[in-house]
C-alpha positions in Angstrom: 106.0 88.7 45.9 108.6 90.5 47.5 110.3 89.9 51.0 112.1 91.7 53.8 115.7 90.2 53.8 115.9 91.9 57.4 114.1 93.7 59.8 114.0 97.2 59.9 114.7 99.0 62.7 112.1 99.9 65.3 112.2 103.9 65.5 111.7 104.6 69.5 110.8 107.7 70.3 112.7 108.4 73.7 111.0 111.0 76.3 112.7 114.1 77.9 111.2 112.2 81.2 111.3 109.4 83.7 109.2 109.0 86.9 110.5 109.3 89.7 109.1 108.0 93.2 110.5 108.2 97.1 110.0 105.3 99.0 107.8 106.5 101.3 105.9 109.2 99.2 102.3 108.0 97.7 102.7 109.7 94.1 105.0 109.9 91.6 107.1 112.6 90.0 108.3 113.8 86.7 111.9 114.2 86.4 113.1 115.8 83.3 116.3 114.5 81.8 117.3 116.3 78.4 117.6 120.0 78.0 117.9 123.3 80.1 115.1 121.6 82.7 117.0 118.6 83.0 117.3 117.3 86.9 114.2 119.2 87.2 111.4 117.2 89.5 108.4 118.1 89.6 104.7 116.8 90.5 101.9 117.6 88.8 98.7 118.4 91.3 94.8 119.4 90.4 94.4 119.2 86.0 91.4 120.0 84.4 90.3 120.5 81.0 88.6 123.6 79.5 86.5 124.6 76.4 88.9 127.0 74.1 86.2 129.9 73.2 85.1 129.2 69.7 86.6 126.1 68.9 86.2 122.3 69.0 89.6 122.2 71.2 90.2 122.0 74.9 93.1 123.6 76.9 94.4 122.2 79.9 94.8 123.4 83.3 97.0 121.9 85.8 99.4 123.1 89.2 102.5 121.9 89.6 105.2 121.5 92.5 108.7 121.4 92.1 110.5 119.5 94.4 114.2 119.8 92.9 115.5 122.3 90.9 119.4 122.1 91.2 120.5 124.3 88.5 118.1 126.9 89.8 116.5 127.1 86.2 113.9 129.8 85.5 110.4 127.4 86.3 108.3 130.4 85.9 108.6 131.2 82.2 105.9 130.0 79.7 108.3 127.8 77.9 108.9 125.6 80.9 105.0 125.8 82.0 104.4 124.9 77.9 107.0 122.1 78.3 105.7 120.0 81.4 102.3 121.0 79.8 102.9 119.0 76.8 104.3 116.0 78.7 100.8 115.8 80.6 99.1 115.5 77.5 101.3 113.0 76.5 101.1 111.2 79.2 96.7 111.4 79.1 96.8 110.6 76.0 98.8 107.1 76.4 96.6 106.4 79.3 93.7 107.2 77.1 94.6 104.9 75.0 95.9 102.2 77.3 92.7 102.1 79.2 94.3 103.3 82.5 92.5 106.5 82.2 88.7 107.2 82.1 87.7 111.1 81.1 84.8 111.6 82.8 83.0 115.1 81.0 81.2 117.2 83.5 79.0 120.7 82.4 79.8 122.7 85.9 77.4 125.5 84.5 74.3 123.0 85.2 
């Protein structure tokens, strides 16, 4: 039988985000902190999923606001509209999976 003579370290993935949340606002934002977006806030608005045209996957389809942009970064190229993107996935998916978040599937062509 072997044992662990000491614990290994936990590997934590850090995020290139925190929320962020005025006092007297009623959601949250998405302020990016590593990077050429970082100091970058933004909220996300209407998301939706959609069927990718032969295939099993869906793309999703979201509008944004930015709200602070001091380095005046280009938020109108695909990379950044990719990057915020994939943080909304992530953050479905770990509601998803925390039970925060219930998907509920609608066919609009009914």
């Amino acid at each position: 039988m072997s044992t662990q003579k000491e614990n290994s370290p936990t590997e934590q993935k850090t995020k290139p985000y925190t929320f962020a949340q005025r006092q007297d606002d009623d959601y949250t934002c998405i302020k990016l902190t590593e990077g050429k977006y970082a100091e970058v806030i933004y909220k996300y608005g209407n998301v939706g999923f959609k069927e990718v045209e032969d295939s099993e996957k869906l793309s999703v389809i979201f509008d944004y606001n930015i709200l602070k942009n001091p380095k005046d970064v280009d938020i109108d190229e695909q990379e950044f509209i990719d990057h915020i993107g994939d943080i909304l996935i992530d953050l479905v998916e770990e509601q998803l999976a925390t039970g925060k978040l219930d998907l509920k599937i609608e066919d609009v062509n009914d």
